[in-house]
N, C-alpha and C positions, 0 to 999 in steps of 0.2 A: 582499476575498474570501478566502476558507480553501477547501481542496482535502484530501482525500485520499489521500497517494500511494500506488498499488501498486508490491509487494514490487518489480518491474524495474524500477521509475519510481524509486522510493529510489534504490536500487543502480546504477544509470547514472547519477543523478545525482551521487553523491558520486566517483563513476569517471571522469565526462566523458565519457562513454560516447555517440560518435556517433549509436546508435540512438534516444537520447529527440530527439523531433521540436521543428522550433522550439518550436511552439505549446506546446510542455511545457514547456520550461525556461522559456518566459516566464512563464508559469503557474505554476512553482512558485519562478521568484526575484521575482514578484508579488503573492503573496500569503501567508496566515499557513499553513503546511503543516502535515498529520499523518501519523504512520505509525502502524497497527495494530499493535497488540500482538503481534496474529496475524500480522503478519510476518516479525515478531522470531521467533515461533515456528518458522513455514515456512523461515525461512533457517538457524535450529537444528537443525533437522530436517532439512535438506541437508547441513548442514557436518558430523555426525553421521554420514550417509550418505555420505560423503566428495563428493557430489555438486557440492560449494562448496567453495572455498578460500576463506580469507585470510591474509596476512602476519602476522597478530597472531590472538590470542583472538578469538573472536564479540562476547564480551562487551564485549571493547577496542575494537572496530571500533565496534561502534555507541554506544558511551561516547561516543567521538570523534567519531564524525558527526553522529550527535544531535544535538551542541555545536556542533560548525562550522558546520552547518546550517543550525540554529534550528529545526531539525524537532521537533514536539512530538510526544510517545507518545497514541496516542488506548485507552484501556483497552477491555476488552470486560466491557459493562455483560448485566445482566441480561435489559435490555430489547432488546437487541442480538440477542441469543443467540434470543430470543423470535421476531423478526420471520422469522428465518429459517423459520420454520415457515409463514408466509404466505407464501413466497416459493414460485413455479412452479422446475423443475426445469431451468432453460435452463444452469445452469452446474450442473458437479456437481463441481467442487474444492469441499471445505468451507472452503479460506481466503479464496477467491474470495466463496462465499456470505457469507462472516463481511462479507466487505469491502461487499458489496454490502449487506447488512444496515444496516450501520454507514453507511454514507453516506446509506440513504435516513432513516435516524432521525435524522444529526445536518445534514442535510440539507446534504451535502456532495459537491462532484463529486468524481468518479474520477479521476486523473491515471494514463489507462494505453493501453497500445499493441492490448488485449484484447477485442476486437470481440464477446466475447459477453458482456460487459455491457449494451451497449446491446439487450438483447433484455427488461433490466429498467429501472424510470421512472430509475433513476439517472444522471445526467448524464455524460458521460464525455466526458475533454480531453483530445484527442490531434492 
């Protein structure tokens, strides 16, 4: 199985971070995992806004977890970008939507704690 993770599902995982739920971490040390590109951006864009910390570079940080992980970068395709326009309005984060977008094209569940996905066909493990 392959999974999706979102951007708090990454980030507590590579943290230990008691709030991802059993069912997550079995999920994601079970299967082949992705993180959005759009991640990488949304956590850019926190760390930027000082919103985020970390002990090293952004770029360091996910150099290294990436690596430790085995997490693979999922890009954001054209066709990606595309679906979000068929998508109803139930989330109105645009990195939410990207995310939502992208799993229902590459036909991938959610790894997330975010109960308004489930308001789209996209699967979601929590």
């Amino acid at each position: 199985m392959a999974v999706l993770l979102d951007t708090h599902a990454f980030l507590w995982w590579t943290q230990d971070d008691a709030r991802l739920s059993t069912r997550a971490r079995e999920a994601i040390s079970d299967s082949e995992c992705y993180l959005s590109m759009a991640s990488c951006w949304e956590v850019a864009i926190k760390v930027s806004l000082g919103r985020l910390r970390f002990d090293r570079p952004v770029a360091q940080f996910f150099a290294e977890q990436l690596l430790a992980s085995g997490v693979s970068l999922l890009p954001i395709e054209f066709r990606h970008v595309m679906r979000i326009a068929q998508l109803p309005f139930h989330h109105r984060d645009p990195f939410d939507r990207i995310l939502v977008a992208q799993a229902l094209e590459e036909d991938l569940p959610i790894v997330s704690s975010d109960t308004a996905f489930d308001a789209y066909d996209a699967q979601r493990v929590w």
